[in-house]
C-alpha positions as CSV (number, residue, x, y, z in Angstrom):
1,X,0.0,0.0,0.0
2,X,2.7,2.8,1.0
3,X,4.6,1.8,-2.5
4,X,1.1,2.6,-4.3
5,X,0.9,5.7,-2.1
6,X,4.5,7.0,-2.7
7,X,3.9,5.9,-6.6
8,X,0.5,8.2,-7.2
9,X,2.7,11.0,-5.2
10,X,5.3,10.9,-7.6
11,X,2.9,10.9,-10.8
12,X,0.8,14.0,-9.6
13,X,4.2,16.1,-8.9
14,X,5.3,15.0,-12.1
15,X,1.8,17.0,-13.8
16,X,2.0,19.9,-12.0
17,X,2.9,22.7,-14.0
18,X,7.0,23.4,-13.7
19,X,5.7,27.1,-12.8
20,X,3.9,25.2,-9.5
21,X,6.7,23.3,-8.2
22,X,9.0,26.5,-7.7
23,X,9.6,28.5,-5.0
24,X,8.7,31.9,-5.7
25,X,11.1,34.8,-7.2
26,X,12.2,36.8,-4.2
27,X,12.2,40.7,-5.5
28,X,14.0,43.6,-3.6
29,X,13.8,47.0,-5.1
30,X,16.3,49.7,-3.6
31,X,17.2,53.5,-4.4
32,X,20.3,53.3,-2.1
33,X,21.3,57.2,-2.4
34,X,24.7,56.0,-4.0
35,X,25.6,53.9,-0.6
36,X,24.8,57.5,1.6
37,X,22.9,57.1,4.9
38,X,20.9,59.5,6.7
39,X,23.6,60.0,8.6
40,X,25.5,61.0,5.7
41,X,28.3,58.2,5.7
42,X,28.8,56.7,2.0
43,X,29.3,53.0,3.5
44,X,28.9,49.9,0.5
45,X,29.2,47.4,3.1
46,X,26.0,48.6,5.2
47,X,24.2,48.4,1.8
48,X,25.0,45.2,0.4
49,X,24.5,43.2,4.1
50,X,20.6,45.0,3.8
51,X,20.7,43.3,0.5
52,X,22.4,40.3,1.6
53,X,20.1,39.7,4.8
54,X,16.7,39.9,2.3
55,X,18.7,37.3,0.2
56,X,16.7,38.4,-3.0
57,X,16.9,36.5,-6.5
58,X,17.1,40.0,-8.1
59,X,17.4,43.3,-7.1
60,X,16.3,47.0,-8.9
61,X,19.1,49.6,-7.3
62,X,18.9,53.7,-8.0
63,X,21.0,56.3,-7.5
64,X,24.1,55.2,-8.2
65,X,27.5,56.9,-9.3
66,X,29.9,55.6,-11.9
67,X,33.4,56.8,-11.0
68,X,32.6,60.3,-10.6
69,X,34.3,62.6,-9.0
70,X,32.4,63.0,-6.0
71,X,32.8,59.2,-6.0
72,X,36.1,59.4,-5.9
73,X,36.5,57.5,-9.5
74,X,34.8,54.3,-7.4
75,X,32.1,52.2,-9.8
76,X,29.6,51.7,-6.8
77,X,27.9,48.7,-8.5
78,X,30.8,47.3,-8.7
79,X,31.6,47.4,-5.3
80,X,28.3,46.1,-4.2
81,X,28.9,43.3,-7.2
82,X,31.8,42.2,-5.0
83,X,30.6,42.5,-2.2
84,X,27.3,40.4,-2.6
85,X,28.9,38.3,-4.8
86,X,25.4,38.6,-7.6
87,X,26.0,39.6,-11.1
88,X,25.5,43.3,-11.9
89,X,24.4,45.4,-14.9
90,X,24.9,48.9,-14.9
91,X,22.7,51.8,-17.4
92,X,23.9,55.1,-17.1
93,X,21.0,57.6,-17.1
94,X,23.4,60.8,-17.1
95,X,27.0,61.9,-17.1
96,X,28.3,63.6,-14.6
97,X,31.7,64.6,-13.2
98,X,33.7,62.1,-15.3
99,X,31.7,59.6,-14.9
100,X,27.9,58.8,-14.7
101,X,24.8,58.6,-12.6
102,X,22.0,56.1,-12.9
103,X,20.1,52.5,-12.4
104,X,21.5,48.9,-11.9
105,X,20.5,45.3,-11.7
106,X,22.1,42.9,-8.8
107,X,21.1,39.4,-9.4
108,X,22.0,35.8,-8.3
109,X,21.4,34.7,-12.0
110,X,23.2,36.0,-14.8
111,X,20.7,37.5,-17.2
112,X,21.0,36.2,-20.8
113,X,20.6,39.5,-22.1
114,X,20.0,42.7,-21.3
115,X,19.2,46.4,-23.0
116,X,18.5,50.1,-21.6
117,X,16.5,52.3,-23.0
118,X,16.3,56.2,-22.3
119,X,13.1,57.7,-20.0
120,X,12.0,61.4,-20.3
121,X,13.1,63.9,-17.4
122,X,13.0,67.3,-17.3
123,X,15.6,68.0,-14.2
124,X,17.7,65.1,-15.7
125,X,17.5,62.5,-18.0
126,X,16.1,58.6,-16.4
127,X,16.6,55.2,-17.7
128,X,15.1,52.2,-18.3
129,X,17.1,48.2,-18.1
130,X,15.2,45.5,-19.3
131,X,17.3,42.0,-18.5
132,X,15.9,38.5,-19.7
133,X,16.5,35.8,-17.6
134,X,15.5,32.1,-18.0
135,X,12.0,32.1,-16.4
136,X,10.9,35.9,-16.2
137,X,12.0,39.4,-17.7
138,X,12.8,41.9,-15.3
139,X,12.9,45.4,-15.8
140,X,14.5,48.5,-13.7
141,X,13.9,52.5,-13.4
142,X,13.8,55.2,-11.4
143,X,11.0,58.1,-12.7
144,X,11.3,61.6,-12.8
145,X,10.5,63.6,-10.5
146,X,7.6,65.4,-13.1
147,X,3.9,64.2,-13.0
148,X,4.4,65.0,-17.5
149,X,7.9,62.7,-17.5
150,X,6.3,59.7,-15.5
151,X,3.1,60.0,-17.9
152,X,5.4,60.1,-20.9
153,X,7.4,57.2,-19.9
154,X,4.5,54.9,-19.5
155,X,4.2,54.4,-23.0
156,X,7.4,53.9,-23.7
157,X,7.9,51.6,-21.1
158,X,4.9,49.6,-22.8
159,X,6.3,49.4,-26.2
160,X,9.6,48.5,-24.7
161,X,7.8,45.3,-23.8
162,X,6.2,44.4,-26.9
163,X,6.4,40.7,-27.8
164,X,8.3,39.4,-24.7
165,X,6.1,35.9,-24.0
166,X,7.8,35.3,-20.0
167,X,6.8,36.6,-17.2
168,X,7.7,40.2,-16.6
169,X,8.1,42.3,-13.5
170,X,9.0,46.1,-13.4
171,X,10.8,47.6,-10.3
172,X,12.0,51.2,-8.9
173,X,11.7,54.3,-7.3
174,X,8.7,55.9,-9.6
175,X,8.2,59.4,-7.5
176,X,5.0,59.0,-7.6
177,X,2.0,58.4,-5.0
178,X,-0.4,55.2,-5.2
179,X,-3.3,57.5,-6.5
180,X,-1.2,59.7,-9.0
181,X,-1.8,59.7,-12.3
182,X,1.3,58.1,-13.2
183,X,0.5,55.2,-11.2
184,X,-3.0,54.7,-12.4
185,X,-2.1,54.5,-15.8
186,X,0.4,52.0,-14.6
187,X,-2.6,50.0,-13.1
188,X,-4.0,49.5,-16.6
189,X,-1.5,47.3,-17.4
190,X,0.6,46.1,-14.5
191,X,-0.3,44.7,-10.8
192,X,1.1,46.4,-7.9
193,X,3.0,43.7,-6.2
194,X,4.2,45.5,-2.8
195,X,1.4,47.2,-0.4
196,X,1.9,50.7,-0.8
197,X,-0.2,51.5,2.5
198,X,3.3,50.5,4.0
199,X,5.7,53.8,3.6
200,X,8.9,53.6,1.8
201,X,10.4,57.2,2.0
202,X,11.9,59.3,3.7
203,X,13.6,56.4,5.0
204,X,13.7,57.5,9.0
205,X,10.3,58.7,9.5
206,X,8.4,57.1,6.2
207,X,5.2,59.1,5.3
208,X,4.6,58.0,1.5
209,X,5.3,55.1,-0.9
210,X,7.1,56.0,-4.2
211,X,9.1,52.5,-4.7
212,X,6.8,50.1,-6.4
213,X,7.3,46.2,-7.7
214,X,5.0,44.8,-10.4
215,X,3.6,42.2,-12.3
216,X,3.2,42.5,-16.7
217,X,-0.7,41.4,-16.6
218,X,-0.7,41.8,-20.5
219,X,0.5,38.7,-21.8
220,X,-1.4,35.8,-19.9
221,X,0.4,35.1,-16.6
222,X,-1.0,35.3,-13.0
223,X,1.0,35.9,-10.2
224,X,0.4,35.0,-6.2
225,X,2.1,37.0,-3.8
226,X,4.0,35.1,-0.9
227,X,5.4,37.7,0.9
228,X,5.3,41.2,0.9
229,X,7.1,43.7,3.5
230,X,9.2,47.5,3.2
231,X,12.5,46.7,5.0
232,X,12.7,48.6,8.5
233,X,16.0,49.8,7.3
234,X,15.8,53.7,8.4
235,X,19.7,54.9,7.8
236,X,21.5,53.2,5.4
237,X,19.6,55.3,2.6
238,X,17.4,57.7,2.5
239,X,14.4,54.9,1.3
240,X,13.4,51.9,2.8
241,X,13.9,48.2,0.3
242,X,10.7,47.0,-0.8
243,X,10.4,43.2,-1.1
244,X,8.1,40.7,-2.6
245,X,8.5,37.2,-2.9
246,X,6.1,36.3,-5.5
247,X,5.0,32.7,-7.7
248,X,4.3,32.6,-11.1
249,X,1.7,31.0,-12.2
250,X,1.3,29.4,-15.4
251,X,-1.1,30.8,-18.5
């Protein structure tokens, strides 16, 4: 009886869907003021062991220098490459000082490809990195700070994602409250993953959300959220790390 019983076991977890039997992709988005805390100290270390202790398949960073001067000629995604030992792409938004300010990518995975695109901003210019990995596309930005720029970049951010068949998440500091504009449009097309009654900035006394993770809901796939928290993180940055840990579900 137990070798029937062990048998049937082993044929049903053979039919469920691969998409079913994984754990779900842990997702930490984090504008980490180029490594500065609240109390002003640039420190990569205090960064990457708040990324390290969420343990996150992929993260969506902002604000981050590329061997400026006011840097001191350090690439700061590198340095938090090394130091969480994940792989790392880089999109420069701007240039400044000799080098350049913009987004990044941390993940566990290396993605198998990757491409950024340019996003409208009036006080400076804002990117867009869209990285394919094996199960899901994953896309990072931080918005202007302009109600017109973050309506602008909607639509490019949806033709930018024209034809991908996976699964696709968006992350990043968007600027903008849960009942803008901006974010409504958003809603149209993507699910809000992370509770955005839960504060994410300023980072020691929170009073609104403007980091956001989502779900594509355009092209067929349903998503169940496992977990969902903003990390009580209140001076390594000046934002708190939102995280979701979230299953996909099959078409």
């Amino acid at each position: 009886m137990k070798h029937h019983l062990s048998l049937l076991s082993l044929l049903l977890i053979m039919f469920i869907p691969a998409s079913a039997q994984k754990a779900g992709v842990n997702i930490l988005s984090y504008n980490v003021h180029n490594c500065i805390g609240m109390d002003k100290e640039q420190d990569y270390q205090r960064i990457a062991n708040v990324i390290q202790q969420a343990d996150p398949d992929i993260v969506a960073l902002q604000e981050l220098d590329s061997v400026t001067e006011r840097n001191k000629g350090i690439y700061a995604l590198g340095e938090l490459k090394k130091l969480t030992g994940m792989h790392g792409v880089y999109a420069s938004a701007i240039p400044f000082q000799g080098g350049s300010y913009g987004i990044g990518i941390l993940s566990k995975e290396a993605p198998i490809k990757h491409e950024v695109i340019s996003m409208p901003g009036r006080e400076e210019k804002r990117a867009l990195i869209i990285a394919e990995f094996k199960d899901y596309v994953f896309c990072a930005t931080h918005q202007s700070l302009t109600a017109e720029d973050q309506l602008l970049s909607v639509p490019l951010i949806l033709e930018a994602l024209k034809g991908i068949h996976k699964p696709i998440f968006l992350a990043g500091d968007m600027n903008s409250k849960p009942q803008s504009k901006p974010q409504e449009m958003l809603a149209g097309q993507f699910v809000t993953l992370n509770d955005t009654a839960v504060h994410t900035f300023p980072a020691d006394v929170p009073n609104r959300c403007i980091d956001y993770i989502y779900a594509y809901s355009q092209n067929g796939y349903q998503f169940d959220v496992q977990q969902q928290k903003v990390i009580e993180e209140a001076v390594a940055s000046d934002h708190r790390p939102v995280q979701v840990v979230v299953q996909i579900k099959g078409k």
